[in-house]
C-alpha positions as CSV (number, residue, x, y, z in Angstrom):
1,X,0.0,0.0,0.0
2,X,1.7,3.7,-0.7
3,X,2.1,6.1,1.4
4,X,-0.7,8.6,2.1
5,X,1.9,11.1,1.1
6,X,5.1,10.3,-1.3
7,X,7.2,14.0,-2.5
8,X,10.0,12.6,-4.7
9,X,13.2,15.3,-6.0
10,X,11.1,18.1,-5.5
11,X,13.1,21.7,-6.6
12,X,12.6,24.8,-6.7
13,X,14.8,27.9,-8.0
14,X,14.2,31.8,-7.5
15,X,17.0,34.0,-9.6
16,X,19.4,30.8,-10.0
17,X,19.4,30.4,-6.1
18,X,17.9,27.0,-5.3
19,X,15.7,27.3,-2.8
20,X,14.3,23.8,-2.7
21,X,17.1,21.3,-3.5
22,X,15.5,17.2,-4.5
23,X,13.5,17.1,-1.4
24,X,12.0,13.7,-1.0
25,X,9.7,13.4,2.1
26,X,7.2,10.8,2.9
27,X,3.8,10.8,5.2
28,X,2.5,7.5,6.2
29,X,-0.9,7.1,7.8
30,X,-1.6,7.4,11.1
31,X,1.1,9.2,12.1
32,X,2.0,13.1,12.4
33,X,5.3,13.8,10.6
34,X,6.9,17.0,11.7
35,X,8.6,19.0,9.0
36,X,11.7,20.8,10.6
37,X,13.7,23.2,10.0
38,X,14.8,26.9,10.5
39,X,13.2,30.3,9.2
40,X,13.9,30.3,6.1
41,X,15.2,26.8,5.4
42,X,12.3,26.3,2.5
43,X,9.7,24.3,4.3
44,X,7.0,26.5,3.0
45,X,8.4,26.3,-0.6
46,X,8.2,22.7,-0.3
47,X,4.7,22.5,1.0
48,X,3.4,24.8,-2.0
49,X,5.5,22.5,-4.6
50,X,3.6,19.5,-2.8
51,X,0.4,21.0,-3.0
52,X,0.7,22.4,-6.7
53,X,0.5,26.1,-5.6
54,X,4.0,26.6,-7.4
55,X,5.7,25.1,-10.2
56,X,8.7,23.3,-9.7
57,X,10.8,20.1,-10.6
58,X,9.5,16.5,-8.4
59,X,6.8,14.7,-8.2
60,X,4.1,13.9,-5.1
61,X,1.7,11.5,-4.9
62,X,-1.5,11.4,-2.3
63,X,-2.6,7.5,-2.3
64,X,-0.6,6.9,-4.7
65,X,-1.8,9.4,-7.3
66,X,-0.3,13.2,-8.3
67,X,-3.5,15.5,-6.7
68,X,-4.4,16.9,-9.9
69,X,-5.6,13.2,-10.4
70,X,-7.6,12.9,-8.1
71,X,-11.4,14.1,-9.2
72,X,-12.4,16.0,-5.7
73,X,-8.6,17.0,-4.1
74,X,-10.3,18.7,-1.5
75,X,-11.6,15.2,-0.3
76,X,-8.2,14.2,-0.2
77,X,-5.9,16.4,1.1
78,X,-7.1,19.4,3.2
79,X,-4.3,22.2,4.0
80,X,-3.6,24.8,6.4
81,X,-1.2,28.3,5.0
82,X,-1.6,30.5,7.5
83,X,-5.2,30.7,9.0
84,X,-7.8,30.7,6.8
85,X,-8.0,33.0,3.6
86,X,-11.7,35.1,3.0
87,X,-13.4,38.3,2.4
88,X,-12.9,40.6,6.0
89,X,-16.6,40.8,6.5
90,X,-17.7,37.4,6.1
91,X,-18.5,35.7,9.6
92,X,-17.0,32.2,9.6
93,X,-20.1,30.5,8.8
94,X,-20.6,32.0,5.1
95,X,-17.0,31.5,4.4
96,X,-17.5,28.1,5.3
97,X,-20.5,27.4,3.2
98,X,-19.0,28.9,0.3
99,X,-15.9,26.7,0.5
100,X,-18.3,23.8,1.0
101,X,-20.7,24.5,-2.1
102,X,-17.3,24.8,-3.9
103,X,-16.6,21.6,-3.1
104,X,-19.8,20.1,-3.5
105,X,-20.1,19.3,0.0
106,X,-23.7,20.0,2.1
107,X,-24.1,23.4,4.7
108,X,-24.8,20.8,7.0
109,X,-20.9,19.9,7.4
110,X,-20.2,23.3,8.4
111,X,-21.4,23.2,12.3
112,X,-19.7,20.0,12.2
113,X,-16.2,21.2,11.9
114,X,-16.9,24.4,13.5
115,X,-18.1,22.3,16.8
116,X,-14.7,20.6,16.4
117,X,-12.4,23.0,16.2
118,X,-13.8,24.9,19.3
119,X,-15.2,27.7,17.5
120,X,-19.4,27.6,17.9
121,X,-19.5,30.5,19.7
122,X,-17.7,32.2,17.1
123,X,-19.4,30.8,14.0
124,X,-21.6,33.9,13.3
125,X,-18.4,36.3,13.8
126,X,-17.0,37.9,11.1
127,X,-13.4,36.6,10.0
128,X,-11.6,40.1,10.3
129,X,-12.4,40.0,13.8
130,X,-11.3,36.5,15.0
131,X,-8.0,36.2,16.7
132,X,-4.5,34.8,15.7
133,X,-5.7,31.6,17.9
134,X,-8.9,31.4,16.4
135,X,-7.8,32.1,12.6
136,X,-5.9,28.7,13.0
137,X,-8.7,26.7,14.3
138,X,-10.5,28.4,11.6
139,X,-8.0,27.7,8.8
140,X,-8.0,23.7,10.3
141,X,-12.0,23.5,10.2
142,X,-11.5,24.8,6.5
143,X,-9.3,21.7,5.8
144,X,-11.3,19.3,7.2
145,X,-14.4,20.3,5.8
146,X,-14.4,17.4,3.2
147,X,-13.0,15.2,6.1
148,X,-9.9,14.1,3.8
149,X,-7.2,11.8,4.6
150,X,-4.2,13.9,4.4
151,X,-3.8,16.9,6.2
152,X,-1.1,19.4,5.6
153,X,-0.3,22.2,8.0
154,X,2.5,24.9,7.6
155,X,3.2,26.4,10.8
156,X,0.0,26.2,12.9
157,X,1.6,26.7,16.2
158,X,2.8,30.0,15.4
159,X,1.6,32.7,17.6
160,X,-0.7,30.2,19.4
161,X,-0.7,31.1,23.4
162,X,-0.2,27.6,26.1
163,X,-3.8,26.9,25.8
164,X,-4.3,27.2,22.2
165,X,-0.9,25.0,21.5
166,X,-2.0,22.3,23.9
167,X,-5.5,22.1,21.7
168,X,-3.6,22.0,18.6
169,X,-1.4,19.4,20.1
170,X,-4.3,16.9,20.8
171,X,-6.4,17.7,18.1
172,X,-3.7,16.9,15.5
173,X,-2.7,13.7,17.4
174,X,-6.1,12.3,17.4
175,X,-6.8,12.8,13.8
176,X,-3.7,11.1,13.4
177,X,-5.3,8.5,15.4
178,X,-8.5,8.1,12.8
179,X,-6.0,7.0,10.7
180,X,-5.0,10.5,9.4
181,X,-1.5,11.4,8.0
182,X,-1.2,14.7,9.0
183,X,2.5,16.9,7.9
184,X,3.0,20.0,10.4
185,X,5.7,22.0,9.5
186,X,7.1,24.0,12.2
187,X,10.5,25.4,13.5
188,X,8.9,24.6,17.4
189,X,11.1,21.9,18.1
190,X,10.4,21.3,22.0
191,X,6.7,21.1,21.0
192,X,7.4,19.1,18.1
193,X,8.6,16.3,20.5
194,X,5.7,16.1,22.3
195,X,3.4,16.0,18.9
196,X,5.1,14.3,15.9
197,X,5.8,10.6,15.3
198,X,8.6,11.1,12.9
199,X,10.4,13.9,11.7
200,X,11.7,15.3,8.2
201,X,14.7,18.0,8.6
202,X,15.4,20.8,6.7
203,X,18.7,23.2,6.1
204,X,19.4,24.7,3.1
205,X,16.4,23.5,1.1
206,X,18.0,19.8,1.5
207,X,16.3,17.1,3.5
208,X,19.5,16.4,6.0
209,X,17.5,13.6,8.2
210,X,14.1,12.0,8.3
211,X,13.1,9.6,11.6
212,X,11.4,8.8,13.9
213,X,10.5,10.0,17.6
214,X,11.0,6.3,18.7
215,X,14.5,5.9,16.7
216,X,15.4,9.7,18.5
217,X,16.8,7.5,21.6
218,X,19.6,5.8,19.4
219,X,21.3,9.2,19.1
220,X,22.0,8.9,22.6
221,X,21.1,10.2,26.0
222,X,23.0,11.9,28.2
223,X,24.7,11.1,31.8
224,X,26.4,13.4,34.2
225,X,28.0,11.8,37.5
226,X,30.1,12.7,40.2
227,X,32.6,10.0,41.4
228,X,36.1,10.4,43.2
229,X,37.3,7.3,40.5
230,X,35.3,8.9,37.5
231,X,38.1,8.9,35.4
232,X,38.5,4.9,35.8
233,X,35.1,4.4,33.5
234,X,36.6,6.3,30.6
235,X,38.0,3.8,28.7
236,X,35.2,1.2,29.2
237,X,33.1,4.0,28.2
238,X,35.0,4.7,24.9
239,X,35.4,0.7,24.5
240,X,31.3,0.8,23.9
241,X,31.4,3.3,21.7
242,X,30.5,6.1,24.2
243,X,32.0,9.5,25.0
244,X,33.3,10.8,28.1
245,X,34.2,14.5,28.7
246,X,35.6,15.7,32.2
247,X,33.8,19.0,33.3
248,X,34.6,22.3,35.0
249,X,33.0,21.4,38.0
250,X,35.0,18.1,38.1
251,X,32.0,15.6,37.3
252,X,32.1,13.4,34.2
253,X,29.2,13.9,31.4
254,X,29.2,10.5,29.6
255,X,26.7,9.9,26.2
256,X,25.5,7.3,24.2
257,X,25.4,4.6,27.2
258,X,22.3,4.7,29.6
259,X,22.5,4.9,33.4
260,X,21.7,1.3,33.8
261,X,25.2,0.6,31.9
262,X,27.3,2.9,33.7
263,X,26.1,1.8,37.1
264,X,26.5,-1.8,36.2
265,X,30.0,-0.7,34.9
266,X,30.6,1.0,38.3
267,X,29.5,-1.5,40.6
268,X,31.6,-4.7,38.9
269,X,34.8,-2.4,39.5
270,X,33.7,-1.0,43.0
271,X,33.2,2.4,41.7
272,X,31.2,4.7,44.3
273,X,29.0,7.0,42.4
274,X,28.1,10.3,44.6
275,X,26.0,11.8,42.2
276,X,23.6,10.6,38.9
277,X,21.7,12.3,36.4
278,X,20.5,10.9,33.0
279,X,19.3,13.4,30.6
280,X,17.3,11.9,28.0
281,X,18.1,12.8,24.2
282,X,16.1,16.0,22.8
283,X,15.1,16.9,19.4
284,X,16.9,20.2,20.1
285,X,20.1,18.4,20.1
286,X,19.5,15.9,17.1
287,X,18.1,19.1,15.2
288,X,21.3,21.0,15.7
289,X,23.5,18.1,15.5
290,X,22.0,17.3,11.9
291,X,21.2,20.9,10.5
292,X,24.3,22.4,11.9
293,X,25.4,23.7,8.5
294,X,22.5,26.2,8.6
295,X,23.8,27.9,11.0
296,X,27.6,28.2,9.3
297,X,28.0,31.8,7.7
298,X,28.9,31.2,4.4
């Protein structure tokens, strides 16, 4: 079965600068794939290049078919730019049916997704007046009017206070549930952890890494002790393939071999430990460990 989402050598070029450079992502369903990378780094480019809003060199397939395919795209991929795009003056409820006629979809779906996105108290409001919080939830009752399969999101946590992130957080991870693949781009990468399955990054316009959450342990947690014999567990350390650096504040920080290990390792050699802390690995640091040339000067 294909991917709900397949991009393959996607490019993109604006006064012979490449912004986009043979991107090839994929979005499986069921799962919310998190599309990394810095300000700038071309995730937005790709997303339009995906969704046929520019054109550009690549191919991507939804189900296994190029969108413009597919006879009602709308029922199969549902996407989120920034908010949601209509006349000032229209409340949320007009804008709504008029994206549903245009889709040949029934008025009735409108409360629907408004309900579900939180907004029924602000159906009847027009959309110049809604908030930065409520122009998301807005933009994401849009997509799912035709309740499609694919949902593609640039940047919805942008701007979004605690509460708003938190509802964007669960809402996103039980679509994913219905069997949903949902891609949110985003340069959030603390909240990305908590959200995303997997992860695509981006520096330069090049994909530099795509994984996922669960495979994030393998790059390695991260141990600090305090031991009078510290230094006696470096080369065991080094022998598995771990790295030990002495510190300032003379403890040890040891990564790439859990706590379990190192005490194990301590105790067969008598080693008294004083002090213990086991940092688990973040996406923070596999982000910059993988997307460290976008932050070289050229």
């Amino acid at each position: 079965m294909p991917d709900a989402v397949h991009a393959d050598g996607l490019a993109w070029q604006y006064r012979g600068h490449r912004i986009v450079d043979s991107v090839s992502l994929t979005a499986p369903a069921g799962t919310v794939t998190g599309f990394l990378g810095a300000n700038g780094a071309g995730k937005t480019t790709t997303l339009r290049l995906m969704l046929g809003l520019l054109s550009g060199q690549g191919t991507t397939t939804y189900l296994g078919r190029p969108l413009r395919q597919w006879r009602d795209p709308a029922r199969i991929v549902g996407a989120v730019m920034g908010g949601v795009a209509g006349h000032p003056k229209h409340t949320l409820t007009a804008h709504l049916r008029m994206v549903a006629a245009g889709a040949g979809l029934p008025d009735t779906r409108v409360p629907e997704v408004i309900d579900s996105v939180g907004l029924t108290d602000t159906a009847h409001k027009p959309l110049a007046t809604l908030s930065l919080g409520m122009a998301q939830r807005a933009g994401i009752a849009q997509a799912l009017l035709a309740d499609p399969p694919v949902l593609i999101l640039d940047e919805p946590a942008n701007g979004l206070d605690p509460h708003s992130i938190r509802w964007l957080r669960d809402t996103l991870r039980r679509m994913a549930s219905e069997g949903k693949a949902v891609l949110v781009s985003s340069h959030l990468l603390a909240e990305m952890q908590h959200l995303a399955d997997r992860i695509v990054v981006l520096a330069r316009g090049r994909v530099v890494a795509e994984t996922t959450i669960e495979d994030l342990a393998r790059f390695g947690s991260e141990v600090t002790l305090q031991s009078p014999r510290a230094g006696e567990l470096a080369e065991p350390v080094r022998q598995l393939n771990g790295t030990f650096t002495t510190l300032d504040d003379g403890k040890v920080r040891i990564r790439g071999i859990s706590r379990f290990l190192i005490g194990d390792m301590a105790a067969a050699r008598g080693i008294t430990i004083h002090w213990l802390d086991e940092r688990p690995p973040s996406l923070e640091d596999f982000y910059l460990s993988v997307a460290e040339e976008e932050f070289r000067i050229p």
